[in-house]
C-alpha positions in Angstrom: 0.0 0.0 0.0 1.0 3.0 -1.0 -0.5 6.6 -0.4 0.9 9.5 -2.2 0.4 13.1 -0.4 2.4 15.3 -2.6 5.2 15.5 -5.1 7.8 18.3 -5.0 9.9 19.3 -8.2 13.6 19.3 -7.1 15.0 20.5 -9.9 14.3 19.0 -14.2 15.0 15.6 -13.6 14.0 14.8 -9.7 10.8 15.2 -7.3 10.8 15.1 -3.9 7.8 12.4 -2.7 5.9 12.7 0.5 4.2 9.3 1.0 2.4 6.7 3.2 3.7 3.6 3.0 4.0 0.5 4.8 7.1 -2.0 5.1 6.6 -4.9 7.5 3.3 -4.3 8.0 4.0 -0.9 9.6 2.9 2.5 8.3 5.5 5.0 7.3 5.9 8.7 6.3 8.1 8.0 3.7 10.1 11.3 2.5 12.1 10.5 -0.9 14.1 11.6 -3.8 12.8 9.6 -7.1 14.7 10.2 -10.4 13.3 10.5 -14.3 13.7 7.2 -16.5 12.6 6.6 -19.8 10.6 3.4 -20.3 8.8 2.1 -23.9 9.0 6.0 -24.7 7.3 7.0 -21.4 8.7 9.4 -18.6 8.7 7.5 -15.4 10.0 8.4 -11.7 12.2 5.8 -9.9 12.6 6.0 -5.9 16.4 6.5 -5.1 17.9 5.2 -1.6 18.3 9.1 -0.7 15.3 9.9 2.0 13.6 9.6 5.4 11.2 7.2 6.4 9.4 8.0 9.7 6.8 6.1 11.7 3.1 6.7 10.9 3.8 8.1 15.1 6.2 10.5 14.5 3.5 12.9 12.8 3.1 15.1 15.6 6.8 16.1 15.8 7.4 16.3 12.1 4.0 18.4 11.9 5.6 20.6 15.3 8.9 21.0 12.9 7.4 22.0 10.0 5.5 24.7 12.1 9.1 26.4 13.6 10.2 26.6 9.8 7.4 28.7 9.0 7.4 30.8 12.4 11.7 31.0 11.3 10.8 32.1 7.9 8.1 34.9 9.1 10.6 36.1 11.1 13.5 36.0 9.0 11.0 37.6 6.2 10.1 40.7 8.4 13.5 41.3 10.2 13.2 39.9 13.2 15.1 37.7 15.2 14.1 34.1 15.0 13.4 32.4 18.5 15.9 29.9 18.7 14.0 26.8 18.6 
């Protein structure tokens, strides 16, 4: 099973996929660099080794750390000092 949640172009030739997955029966937040590849004439995107897999658990944080980026990029946008997080 496989969930995807968003794809994020990295530059002409790579995305960045945010997915649910599961290996060994467990959920997963599965953060990953695929590649372009040519197959019968067709563009297709390969997963490469480079990425982050979290538990389905670790939402929460990775939700919290998303968060301070924005907050740090507000503040870095408007001149202030960023709260050290």
């Amino acid at each position: 099973m496989s969930v995807i949640i968003k794809d994020i172009q990295r530059n002409n030739t790579e995305i960045i996929r945010v997915e649910i997955s599961e290996f060994k029966g467990k959920e997963l937040i599965n953060l990953r660099i695929w590649y372009q590849s040519i197959e019968n004439g067709a563009v297709v995107y390969k997963p490469t080794q480079k990425g982050v897999a979290l538990s389905i658990d670790k939402f929460n944080e990775l939700q919290e750390a998303v968060s301070k980026i924005a907050e740090y990029l507000h503040d870095k946008k408007f001149g202030t000092t960023p709260e050290n997080v």
